[in-house]
Each structure stands twice: as structure tokens, then as C-alpha cells.
C-alpha positions, 0 to 999 in steps of 0.5 A: 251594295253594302256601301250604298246601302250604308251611304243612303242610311246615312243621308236619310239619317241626316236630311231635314235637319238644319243642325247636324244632331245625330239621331240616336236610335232607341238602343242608344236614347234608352242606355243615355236616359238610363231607362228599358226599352219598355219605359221608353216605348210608353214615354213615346205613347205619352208624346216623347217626341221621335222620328220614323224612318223606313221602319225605325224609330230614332230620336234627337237628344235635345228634343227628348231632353226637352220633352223631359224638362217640361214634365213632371219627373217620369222616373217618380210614381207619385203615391197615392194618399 
């Protein structure tokens, strides 16, 4: 039962997808970013694009990059004059 669960998780993990871009989970983009689960959950409140599967929330790398790129740096507060 364990195989097919394992051999399912792995098919949903990878349809829909043209590429063969691993999703990562929100453990795995957190530790690549460098930032807390915490920051991370309010990146997604702001539009950081993830994908919802059975419950789970998992992430493209080139889209979070992206996403990242076409914003001010998030890392930075801007201070108030």
C-alpha cells in the first residue's frame, strides 16, 4: 500500500506539467530563499505563486523566482521619513 501510495504522490506531483520541474514543498522553498515559514505564508497572502495539491501546498522554483524578480526586494522594510 505504501508503493502505491508513494507511486501516486509522485504522479500527482508531476502532471500538468510540460517541464519536469520538481515541485518543492514549503520546507524545501523556505530553506532555498532563506526565509521562515512564517514569511513565506505571508509571501503567499501577497500573490507568491504555489500550487495546492490534496491538501499540500508546493512550489515551482522558476515561478517563485520570477514572482521575486518583478518586486521590490521583500527581504527590505522601507523606512518611513
Amino acid at each position: 500500500m505504501k508503493e502505491c501510495l508513494e507511486d501516486f504522490t509522485g504522479k500527482v506531483r508531476t502532471e500538468g506539467r510540460p517541464e519536469e520541474e520538481p515541485l518543492l514543498s514549503r520546507k524545501e522553498i523556505a530553506g532555498v530563499l532563506g526565509v521562515s515559514l512564517v514569511t513565506l505564508h505571508e509571501w503567499m497572502k501577497g500573490g507568491l505563486p504555489c500550487h495546492k495539491q490534496g491538501g499540500r501546498v508546493y512550489f515551482l522554483k522558476s515561478e517563485v523566482h520570477e514572482f521575486l524578480k518583478s518586486k521590490p526586494n521583500p527581504r527590505r522594510k522601507t523606512v518611513k521619513q
